[in-house]
N, CA and C atoms as an extended XYZ file, in Angstrom:
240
Properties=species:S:1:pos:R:3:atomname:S:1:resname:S:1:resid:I:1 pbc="F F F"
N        -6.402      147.926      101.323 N   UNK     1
C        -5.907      146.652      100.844 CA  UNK     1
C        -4.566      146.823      100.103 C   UNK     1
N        -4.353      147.645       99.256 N   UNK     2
C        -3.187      148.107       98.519 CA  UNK     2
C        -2.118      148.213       99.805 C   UNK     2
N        -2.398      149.198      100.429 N   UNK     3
C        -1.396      149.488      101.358 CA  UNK     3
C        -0.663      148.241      102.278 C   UNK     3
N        -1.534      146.903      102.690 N   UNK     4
C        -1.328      146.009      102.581 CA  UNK     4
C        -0.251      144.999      102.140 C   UNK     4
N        -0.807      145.039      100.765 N   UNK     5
C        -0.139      144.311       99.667 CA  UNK     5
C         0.994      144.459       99.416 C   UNK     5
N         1.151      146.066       99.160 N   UNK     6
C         2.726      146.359       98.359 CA  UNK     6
C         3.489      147.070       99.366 C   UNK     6
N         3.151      147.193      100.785 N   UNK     7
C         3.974      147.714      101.283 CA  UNK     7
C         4.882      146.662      102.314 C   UNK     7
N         3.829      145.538      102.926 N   UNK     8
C         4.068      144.972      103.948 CA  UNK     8
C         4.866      143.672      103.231 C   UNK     8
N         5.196      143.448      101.906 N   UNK     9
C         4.944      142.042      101.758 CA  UNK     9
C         6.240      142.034      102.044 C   UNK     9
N         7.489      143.215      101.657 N   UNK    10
C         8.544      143.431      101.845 CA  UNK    10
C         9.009      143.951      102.939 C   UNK    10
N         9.565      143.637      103.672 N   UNK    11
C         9.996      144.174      105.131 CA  UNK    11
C        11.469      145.228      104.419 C   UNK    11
N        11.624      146.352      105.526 N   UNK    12
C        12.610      147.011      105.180 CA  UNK    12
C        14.053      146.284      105.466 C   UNK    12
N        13.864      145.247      106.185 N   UNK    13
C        15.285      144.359      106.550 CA  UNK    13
C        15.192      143.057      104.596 C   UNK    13
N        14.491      142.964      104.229 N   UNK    14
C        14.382      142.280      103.397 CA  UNK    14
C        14.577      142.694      102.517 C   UNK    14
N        14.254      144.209      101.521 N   UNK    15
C        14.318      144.882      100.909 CA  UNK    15
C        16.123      145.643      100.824 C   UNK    15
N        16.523      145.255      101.904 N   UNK    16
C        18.282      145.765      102.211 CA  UNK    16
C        19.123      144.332      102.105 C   UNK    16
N        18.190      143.212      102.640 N   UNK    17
C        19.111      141.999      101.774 CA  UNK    17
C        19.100      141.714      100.569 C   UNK    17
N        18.249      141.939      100.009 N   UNK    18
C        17.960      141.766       98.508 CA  UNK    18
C        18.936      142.664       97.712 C   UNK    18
N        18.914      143.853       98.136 N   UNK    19
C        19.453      145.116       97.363 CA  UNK    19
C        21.143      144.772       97.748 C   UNK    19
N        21.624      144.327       98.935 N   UNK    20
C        22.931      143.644       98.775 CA  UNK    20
C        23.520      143.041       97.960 C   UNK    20
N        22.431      141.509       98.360 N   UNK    21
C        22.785      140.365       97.345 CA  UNK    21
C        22.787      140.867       96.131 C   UNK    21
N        22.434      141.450       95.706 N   UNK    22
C        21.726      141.979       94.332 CA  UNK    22
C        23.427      142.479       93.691 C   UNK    22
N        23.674      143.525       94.640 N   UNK    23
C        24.649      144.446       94.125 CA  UNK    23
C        26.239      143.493       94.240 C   UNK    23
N        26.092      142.604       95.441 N   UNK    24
C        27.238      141.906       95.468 CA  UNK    24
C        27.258      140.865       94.109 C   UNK    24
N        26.247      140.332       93.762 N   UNK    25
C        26.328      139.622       92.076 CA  UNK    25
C        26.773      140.401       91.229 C   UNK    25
N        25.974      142.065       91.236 N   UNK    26
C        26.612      142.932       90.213 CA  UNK    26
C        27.890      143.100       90.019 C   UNK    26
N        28.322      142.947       91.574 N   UNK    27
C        30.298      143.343       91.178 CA  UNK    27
C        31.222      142.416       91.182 C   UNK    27
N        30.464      141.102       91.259 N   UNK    28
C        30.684      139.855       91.236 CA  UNK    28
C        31.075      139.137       89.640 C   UNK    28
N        29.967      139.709       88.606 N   UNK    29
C        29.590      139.584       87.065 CA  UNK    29
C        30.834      140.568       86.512 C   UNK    29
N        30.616      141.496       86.979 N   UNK    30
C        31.617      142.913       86.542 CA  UNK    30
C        33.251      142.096       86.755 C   UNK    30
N        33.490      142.116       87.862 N   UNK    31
C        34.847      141.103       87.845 CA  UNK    31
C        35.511      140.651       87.444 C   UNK    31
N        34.205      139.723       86.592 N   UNK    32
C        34.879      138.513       86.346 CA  UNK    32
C        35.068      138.591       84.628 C   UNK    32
N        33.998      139.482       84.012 N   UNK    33
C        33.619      139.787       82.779 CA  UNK    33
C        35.252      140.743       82.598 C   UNK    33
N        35.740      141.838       83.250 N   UNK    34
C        37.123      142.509       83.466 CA  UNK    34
C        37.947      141.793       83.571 C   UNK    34
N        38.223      140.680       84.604 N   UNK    35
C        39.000      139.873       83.977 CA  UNK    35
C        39.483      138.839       83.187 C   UNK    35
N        38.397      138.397       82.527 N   UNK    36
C        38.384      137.850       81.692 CA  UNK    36
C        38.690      138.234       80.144 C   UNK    36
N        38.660      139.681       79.715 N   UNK    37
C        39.173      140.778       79.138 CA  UNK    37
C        40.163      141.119       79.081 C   UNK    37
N        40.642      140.953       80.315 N   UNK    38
C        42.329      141.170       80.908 CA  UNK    38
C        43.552      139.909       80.872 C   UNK    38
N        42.817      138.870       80.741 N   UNK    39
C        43.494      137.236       80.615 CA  UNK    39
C        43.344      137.331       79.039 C   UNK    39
N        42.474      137.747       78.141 N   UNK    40
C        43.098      137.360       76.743 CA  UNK    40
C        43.895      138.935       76.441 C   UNK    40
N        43.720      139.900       76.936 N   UNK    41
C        45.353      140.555       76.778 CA  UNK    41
C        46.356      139.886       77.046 C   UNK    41
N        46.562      139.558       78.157 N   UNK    42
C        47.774      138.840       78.611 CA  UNK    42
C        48.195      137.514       77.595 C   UNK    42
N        47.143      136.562       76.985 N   UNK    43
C        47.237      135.740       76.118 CA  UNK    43
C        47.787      136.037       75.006 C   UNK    43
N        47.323      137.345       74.544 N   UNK    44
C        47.515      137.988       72.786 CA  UNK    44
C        49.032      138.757       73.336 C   UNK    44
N        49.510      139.123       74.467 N   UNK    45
C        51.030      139.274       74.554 CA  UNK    45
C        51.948      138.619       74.434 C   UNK    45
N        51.285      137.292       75.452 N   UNK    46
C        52.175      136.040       75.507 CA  UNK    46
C        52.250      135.535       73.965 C   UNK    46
N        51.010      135.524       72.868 N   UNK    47
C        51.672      134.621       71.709 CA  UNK    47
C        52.687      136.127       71.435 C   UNK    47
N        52.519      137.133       71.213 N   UNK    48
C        53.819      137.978       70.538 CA  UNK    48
C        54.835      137.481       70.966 C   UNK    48
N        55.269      137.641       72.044 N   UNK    49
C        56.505      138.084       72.521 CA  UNK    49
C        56.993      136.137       72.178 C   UNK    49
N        56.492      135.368       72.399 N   UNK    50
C        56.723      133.991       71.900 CA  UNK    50
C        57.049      133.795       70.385 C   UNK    50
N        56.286      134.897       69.537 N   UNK    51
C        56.353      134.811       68.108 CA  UNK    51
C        57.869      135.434       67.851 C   UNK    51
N        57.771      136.563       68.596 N   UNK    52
C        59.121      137.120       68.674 CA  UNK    52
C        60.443      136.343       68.947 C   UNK    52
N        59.825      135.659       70.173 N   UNK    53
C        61.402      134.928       70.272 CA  UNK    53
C        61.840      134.190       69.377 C   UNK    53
N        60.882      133.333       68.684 N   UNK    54
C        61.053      132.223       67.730 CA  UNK    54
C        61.714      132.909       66.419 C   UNK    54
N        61.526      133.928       66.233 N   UNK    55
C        61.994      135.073       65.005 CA  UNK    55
C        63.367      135.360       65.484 C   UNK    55
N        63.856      135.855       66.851 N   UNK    56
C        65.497      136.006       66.959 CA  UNK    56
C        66.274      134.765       66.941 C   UNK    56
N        65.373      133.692       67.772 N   UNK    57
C        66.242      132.182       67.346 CA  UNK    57
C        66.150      131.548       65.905 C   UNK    57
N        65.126      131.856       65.499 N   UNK    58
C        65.515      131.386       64.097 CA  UNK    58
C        66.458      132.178       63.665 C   UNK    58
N        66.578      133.601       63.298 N   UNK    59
C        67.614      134.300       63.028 CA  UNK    59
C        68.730      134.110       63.209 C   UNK    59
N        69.150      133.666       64.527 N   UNK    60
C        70.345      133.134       65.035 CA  UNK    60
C        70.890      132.424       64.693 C   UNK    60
N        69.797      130.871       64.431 N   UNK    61
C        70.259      129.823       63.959 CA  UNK    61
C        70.760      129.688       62.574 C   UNK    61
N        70.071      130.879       61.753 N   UNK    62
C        70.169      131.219       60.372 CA  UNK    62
C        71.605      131.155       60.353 C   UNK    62
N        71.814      132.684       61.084 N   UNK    63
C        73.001      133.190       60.715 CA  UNK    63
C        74.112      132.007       61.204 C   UNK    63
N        74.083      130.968       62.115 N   UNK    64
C        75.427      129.873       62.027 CA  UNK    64
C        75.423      128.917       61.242 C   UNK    64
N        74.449      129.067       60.386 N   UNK    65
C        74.392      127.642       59.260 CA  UNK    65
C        75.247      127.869       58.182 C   UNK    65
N        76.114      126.411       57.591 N   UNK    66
C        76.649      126.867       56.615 CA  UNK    66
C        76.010      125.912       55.377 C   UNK    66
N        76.366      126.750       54.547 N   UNK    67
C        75.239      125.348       53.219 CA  UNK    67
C        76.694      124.785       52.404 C   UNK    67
N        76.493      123.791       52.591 N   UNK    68
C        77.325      122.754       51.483 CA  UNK    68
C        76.461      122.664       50.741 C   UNK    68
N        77.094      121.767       49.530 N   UNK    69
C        76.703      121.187       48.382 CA  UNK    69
C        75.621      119.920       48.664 C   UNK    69
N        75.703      119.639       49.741 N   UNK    70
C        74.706      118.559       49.765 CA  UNK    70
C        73.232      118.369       50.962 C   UNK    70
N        74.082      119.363       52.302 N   UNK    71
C        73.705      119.765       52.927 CA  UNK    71
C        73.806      120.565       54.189 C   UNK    71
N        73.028      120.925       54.992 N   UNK    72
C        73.356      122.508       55.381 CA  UNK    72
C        73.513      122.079       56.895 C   UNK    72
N        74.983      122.665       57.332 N   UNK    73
C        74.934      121.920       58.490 CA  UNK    73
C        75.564      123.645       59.758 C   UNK    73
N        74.850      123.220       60.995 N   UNK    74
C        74.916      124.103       62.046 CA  UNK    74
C        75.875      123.690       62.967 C   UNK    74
N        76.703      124.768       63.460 N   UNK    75
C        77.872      125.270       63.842 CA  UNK    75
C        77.378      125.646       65.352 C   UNK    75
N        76.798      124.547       66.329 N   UNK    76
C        77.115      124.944       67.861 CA  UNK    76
C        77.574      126.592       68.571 C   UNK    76
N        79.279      126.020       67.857 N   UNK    77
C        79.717      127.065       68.876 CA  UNK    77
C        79.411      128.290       68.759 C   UNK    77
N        78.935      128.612       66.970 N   UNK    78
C        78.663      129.916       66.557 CA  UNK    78
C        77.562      130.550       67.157 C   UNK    78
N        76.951      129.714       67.699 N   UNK    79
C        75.510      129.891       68.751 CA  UNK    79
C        75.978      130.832       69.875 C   UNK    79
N        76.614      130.266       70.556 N   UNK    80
C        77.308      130.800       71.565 CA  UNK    80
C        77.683      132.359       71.793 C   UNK    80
């Protein structure tokens, strides 16, 4: 009866789809979990290098401002 039960219930063609499907989800999960790992690197670069730029243009803009007495006014061409 055992022999039956646990051997037949699974066919060896059934037992090789299963173990497919199985493994194609595994590298399916793996994937996506990697790249998803890999998209907030790319995120945590993108704010730097954005933080960065905003730091040389402000700098920039710094350096063409001139301050009057009343108020502080920017010089275009010095941009340039």
């Amino acid at each position: 009866m055992r022999r039956f039960l646990g051997h037949h219930i699974f066919s060896s063609l059934t037992r090789r789809i299963l173990f497919l499907n199985l493994a194609g989800l595994a590298v399916l999960v793996t994937g996506i979990l990697y790249l998803n790992t890999f998209r907030d690197g790319l995120i945590d670069a993108r704010v730097e290098s954005l933080m960065t730029q905003g730091e040389i243009i402000a700098g920039a803009i710094a350096a063409s401002a001139t301050v009057e007495t009343d108020s502080i006014s920017i010089d275009p061409e010095k941009l340039l």
